[in-house]
C-alpha positions as CSV (number, residue, x, y, z in Angstrom):
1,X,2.0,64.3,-69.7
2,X,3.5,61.1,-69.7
3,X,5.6,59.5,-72.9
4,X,7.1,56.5,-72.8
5,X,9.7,55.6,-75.5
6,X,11.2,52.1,-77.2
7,X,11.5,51.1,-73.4
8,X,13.2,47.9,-73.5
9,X,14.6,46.0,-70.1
10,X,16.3,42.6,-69.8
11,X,16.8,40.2,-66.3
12,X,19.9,38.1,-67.4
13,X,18.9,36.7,-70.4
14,X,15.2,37.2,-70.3
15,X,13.6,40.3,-71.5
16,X,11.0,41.9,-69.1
17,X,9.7,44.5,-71.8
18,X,10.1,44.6,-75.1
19,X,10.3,48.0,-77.6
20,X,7.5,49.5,-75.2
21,X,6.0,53.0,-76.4
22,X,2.6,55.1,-75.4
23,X,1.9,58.8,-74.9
24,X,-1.1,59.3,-72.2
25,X,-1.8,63.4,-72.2
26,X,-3.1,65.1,-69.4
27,X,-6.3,64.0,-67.4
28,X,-6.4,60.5,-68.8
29,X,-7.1,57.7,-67.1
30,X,-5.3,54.7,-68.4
31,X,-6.2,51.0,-67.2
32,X,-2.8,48.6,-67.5
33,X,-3.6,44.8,-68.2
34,X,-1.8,41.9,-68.7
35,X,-1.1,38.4,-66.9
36,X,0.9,37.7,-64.0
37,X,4.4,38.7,-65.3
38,X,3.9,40.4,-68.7
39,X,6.0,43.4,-68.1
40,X,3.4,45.6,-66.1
41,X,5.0,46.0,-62.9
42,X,8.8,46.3,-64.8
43,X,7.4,49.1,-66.6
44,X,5.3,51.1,-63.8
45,X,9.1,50.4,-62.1
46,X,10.6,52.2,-64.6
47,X,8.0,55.2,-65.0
48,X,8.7,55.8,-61.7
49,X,12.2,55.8,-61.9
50,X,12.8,53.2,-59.5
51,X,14.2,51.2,-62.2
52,X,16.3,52.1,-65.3
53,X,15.7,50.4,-68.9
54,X,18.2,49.5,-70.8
55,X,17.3,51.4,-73.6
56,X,14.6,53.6,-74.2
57,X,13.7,56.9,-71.8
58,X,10.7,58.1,-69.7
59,X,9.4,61.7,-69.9
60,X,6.8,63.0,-67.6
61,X,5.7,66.8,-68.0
62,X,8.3,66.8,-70.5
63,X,11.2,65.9,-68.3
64,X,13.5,63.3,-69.0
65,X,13.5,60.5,-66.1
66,X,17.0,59.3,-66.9
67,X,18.7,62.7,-66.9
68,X,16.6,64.7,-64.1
69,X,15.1,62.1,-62.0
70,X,14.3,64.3,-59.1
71,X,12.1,66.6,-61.1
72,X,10.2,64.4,-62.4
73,X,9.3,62.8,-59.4
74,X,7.8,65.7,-58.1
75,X,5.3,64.9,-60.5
76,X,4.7,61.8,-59.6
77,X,2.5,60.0,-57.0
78,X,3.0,56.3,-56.5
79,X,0.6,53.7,-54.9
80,X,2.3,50.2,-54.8
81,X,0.3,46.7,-54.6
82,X,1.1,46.7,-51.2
83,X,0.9,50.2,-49.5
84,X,3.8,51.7,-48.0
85,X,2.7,52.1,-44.7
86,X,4.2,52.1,-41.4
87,X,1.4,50.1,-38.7
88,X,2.7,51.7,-35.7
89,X,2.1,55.5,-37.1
90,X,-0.7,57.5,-36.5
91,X,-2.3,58.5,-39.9
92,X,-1.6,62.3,-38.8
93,X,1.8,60.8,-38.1
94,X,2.3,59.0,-41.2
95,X,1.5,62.0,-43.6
96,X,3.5,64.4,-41.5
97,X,6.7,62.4,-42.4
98,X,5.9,61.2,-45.9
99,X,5.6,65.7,-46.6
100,X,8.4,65.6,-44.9
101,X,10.6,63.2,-46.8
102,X,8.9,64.4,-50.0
103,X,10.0,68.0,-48.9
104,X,7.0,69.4,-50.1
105,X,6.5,72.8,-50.1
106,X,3.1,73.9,-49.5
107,X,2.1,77.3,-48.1
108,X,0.9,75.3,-45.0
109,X,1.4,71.9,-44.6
110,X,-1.5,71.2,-42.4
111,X,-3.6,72.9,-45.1
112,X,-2.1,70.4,-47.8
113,X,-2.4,67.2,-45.4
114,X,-5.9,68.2,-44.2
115,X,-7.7,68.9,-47.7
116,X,-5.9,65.3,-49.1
117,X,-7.6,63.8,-46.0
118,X,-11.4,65.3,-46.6
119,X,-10.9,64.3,-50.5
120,X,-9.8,60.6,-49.5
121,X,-12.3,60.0,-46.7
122,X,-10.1,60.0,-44.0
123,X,-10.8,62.9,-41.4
124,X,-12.8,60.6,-39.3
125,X,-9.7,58.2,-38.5
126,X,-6.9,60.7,-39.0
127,X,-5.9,60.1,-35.2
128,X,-5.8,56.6,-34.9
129,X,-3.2,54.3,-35.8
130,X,-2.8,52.6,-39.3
131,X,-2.2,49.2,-38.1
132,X,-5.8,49.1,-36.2
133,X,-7.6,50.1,-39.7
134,X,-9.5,48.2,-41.7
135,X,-8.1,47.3,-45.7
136,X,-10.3,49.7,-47.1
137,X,-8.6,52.6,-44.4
138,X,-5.1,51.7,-45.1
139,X,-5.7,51.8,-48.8
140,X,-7.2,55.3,-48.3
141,X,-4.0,56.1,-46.6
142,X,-1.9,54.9,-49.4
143,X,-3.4,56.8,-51.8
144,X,-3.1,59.9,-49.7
145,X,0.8,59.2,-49.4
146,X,0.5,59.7,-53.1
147,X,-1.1,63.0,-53.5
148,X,1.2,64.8,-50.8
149,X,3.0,67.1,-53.2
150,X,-0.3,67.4,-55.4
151,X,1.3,65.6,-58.3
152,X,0.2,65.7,-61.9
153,X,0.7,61.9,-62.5
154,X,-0.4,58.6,-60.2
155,X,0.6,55.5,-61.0
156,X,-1.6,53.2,-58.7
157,X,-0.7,49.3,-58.9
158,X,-4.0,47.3,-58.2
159,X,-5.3,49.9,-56.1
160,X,-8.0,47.8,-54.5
161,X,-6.8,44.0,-54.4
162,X,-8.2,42.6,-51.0
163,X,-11.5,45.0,-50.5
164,X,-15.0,43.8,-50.4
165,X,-17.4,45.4,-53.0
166,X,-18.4,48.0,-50.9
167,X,-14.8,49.5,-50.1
168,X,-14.0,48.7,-53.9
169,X,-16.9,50.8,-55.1
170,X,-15.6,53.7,-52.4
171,X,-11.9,53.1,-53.7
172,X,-12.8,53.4,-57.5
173,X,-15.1,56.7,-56.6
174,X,-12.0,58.4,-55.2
175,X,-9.8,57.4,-58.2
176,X,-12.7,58.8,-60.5
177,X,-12.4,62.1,-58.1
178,X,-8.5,62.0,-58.3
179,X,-8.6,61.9,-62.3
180,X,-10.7,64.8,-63.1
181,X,-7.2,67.2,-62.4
182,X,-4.8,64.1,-63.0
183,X,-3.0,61.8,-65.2
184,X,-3.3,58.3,-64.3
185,X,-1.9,54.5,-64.8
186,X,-4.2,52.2,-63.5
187,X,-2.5,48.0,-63.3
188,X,-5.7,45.9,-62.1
189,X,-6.4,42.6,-62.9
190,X,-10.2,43.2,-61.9
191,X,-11.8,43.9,-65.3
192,X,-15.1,45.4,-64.8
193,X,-12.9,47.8,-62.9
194,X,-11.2,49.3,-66.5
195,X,-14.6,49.7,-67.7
196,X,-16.3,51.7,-64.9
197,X,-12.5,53.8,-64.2
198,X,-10.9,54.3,-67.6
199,X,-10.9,56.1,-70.7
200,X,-8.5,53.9,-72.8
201,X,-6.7,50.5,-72.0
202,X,-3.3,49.6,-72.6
203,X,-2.9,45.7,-72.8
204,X,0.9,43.8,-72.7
205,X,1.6,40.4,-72.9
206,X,5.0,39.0,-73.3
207,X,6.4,42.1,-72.4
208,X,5.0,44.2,-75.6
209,X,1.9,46.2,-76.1
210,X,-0.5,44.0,-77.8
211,X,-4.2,46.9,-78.1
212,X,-3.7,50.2,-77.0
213,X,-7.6,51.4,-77.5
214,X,-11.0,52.4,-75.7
215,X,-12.8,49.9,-74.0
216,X,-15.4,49.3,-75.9
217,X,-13.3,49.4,-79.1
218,X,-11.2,46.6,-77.7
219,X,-13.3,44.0,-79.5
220,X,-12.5,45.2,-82.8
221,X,-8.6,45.4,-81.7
222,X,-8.8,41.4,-80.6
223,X,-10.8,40.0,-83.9
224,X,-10.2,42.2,-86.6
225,X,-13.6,43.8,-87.2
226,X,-16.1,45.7,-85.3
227,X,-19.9,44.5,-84.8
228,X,-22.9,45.9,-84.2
229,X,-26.8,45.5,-84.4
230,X,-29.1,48.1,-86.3
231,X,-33.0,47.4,-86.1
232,X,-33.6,49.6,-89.2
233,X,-37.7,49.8,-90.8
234,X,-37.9,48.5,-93.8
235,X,-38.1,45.8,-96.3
236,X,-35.4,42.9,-95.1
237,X,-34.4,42.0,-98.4
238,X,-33.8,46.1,-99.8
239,X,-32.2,47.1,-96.5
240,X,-29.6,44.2,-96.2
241,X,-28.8,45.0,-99.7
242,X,-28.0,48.6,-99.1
243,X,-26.3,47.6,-95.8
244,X,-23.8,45.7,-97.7
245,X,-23.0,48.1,-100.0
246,X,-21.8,50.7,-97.6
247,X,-18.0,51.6,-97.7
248,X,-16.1,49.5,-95.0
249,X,-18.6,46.9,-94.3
250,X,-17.2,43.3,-94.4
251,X,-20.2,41.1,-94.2
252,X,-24.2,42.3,-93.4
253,X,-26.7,39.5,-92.0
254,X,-30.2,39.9,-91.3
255,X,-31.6,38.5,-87.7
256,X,-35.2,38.5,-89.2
257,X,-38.2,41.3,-87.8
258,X,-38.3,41.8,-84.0
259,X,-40.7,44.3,-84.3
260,X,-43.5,45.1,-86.7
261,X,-42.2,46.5,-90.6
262,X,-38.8,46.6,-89.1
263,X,-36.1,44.2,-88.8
264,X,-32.5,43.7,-87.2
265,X,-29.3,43.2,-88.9
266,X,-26.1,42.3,-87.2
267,X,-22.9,44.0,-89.3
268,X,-19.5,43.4,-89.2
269,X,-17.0,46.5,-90.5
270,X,-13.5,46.3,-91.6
271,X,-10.7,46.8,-88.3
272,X,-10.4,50.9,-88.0
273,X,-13.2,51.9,-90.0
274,X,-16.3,53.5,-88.1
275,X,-19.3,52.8,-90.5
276,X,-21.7,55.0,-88.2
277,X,-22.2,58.0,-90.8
278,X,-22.0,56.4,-93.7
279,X,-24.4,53.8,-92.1
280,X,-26.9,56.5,-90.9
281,X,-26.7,58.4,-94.1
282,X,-27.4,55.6,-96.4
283,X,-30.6,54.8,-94.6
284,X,-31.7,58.2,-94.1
285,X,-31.8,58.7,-98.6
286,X,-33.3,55.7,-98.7
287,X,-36.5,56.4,-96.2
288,X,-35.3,53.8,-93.8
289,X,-35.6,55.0,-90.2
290,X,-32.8,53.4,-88.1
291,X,-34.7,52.5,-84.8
292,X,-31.7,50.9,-82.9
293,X,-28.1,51.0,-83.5
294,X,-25.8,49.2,-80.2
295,X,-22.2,47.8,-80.6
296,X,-22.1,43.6,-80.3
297,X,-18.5,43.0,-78.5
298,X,-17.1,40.3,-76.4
299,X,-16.7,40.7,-73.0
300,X,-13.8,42.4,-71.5
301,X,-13.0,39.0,-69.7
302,X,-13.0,37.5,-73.4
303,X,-11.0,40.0,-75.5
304,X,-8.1,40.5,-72.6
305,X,-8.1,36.4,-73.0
306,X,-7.9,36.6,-76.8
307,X,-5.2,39.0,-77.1
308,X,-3.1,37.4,-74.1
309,X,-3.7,34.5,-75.7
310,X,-2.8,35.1,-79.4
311,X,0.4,37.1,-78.7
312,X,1.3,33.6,-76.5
C-alpha cells in the first residue's frame, strides 16, 4: 500500500533524511519513532506529497507521488500535530467544507459525513462549534477531516499530544477501529502508545532507519541477541547442557529451581534466529517438560534510547 524508496532530502547543507526505504502493505499499523528532529516529520511531509525529496519517490496504492500527485492523495488521509481546524465552524460546518474541498464523491454526502461522525464519537457535538470543544473533541474532529474521502492510508502525527489518559485511551480505541480496513503511519513520542496500537515499529535517528521490527522483537534489533526465560523440569546440570547445544543459542545460564524438580534458565540466541522449535523439540526427546517459556526484553523506553543513542 505504501512504499517508500531511497528517499533522500537536504535543507541547505544539512540532510533531513538520509537513503530512507520501507514497504508497509495493507491494514498495517506502523508506529514512527525518533527524537525531536530525526527526519519523522520531513518524511510524513513527503508521503504526503506536501514536500518533494530530492531523490527517491513515494508510491501509495501503487501510484507514483511525484508523477500523479492528485491520485494519490485520494488515498490519503492526513492528521497533523496540530489539527487543521477552523474554531469559528460548526463541526457540521467544518466537514461540509473539508468534502467539499476534497471533492469527494460519495453517493450522499450526508451519508459519508454522518457514518465518519458515529465511528469517531462525534454525533453528540456535531452542532456545536469547534472552538468551544474540549482537546479530546477537536482531535476527534481532526481525525474525521481525515477519513472524508474513506481513504486507504492515514498518516496521523502524534495523534493524541495534550489529552489526559482517559481521552488518550478513547483516541487510541478509535485508531485501533480505523486500522482494521486501513493502512496507517503512526509518529508519537508516547511509547506505551506503539505497543498497545501497532504491529511493527519503524525507528530513525539521524535522518536513517535504524530497526524496522515488531515490538517485542525490538530488543533483539537494539543488542544483538534475543532473551528469554524457560522454567524447563529437569535435572539443572543435563538440561543447561542440552540448552547450549541447540543451533543458534549464544550463551545458556541457569537461574537455579524456582519450583520443585524444575528449574529456570535465562538464554540468549544469536540476532535473527528464533530458537523456539528447536528449543521445544530438544526438550520434548529428552523428557523434559518445558513449564514456562516468556521473552526477557528491555523496555521500550530503553531500546528506543539505545538505538537513538548508538546511531548518535
Amino acid at each position: 500500500m505504501i512504499n517508500v524508496s531511497g528517499l533522500t532530502k537536504s535543507y541547505g547543507k544539512n540532510r533531513g533524511i538520509n537513503d530512507i526505504s520501507f514497504t508497509i502493505p495493507e491494514g498495517e499499523i506502523v508506529g514512527f519513532l525518533g527524537p525531536n528532529g530525526a527526519g519523522k516529520t520531513t518524511t510524513m511531509n513527503i508521503i504526503t506529497g506536501y514536500l518533494n525529496a530530492d531523490i527517491g519517490n513515494v508510491e501509495i496504492a501503487g501510484i507514483d507521488m511525484l508523477k500523479n500527485p492528485i491520485e494519490a492523495k485520494k488515498h490519503i488521509g492526513y492528521l497533523p500535530e496540530q489539527p487543521p481546524l477552523y474554531h469559528t465552524m460548526t463541526v457540521e460546518a467544518y466537514l461540509d467544507f473539508v468534502y467539499e474541498l476534497k471533492g469527494i464523491n460519495a453517493p450522499s454526502q450526508e451519508k459519508h459525513i454522518s457514518d465518519i461522525c458515529e465511528m469517531i464519537g462525534l454525533t453528540d457535538v456535531y452542532k456545536r462549534v469547534i472552538g468551544h470543544l474540549s482537546k479530546g473533541y477537536k482531535q476527534r474532529v481532526g481525525l474525521a477531516q481525515a477519513l472524508i474521502g474513506d481513504p486507504d492510508v492515514l498518516i496521523l502525527d502524534e495523534p493524541t499530544v495534550g489529552l489526559d489518559p482517559r481521552q488518550i485511551v478513547e483516541i487510541r480505541n478509535v485508531i485501533k477501529d480505523m486500522g482494521k480496513k486501513r493502512t496507517i503511519i503512526l509518529s508519537t513520542h508516547i511509547l506505551p502508545e506503539v505497543s498497545a496500537i501497532c504491529e511493527r515499529v519503524l525507528v530513525i535517528t539521524n535522518g536513517v532507519i535504524v530497526a524496522d521490527d515488531k515490538p517485542e522483537n525490538l530488543a533483539g534489533t537494539a543488542v544483538g541477541t534475543r532473551a528469554m526465560m524457560v522454567r524447563v523440569a529437569g535435572p539443572n546440570d543435563s538440561v543447561l547442557e542440552l540448552l547450549e547445544k541447540i543451533e543458534g543459542v549464544k550463551s545458556a545460564n541457569s537461574l537455579g529451581e524456582k519450583e520443585p524438580d524444575s528449574c529456570d534458565f535465562l538464554i540468549e540466541s544469536n540476532k535473527g534466529i528464533d530458537i523456539r522449535k528447536h528449543l521445544f523439540k530438544t526438550l520434548s526427546e529428552a523428557d523434559y517438560p518445558m513449564l514456562m517459556l516468556r521473552p526477557q526484553s528491555d523496555s521500550l523506553e530503553d531500546i528506543f534510547l539505545k538505538l537513538t543513542k548508538e546511531e548518535s
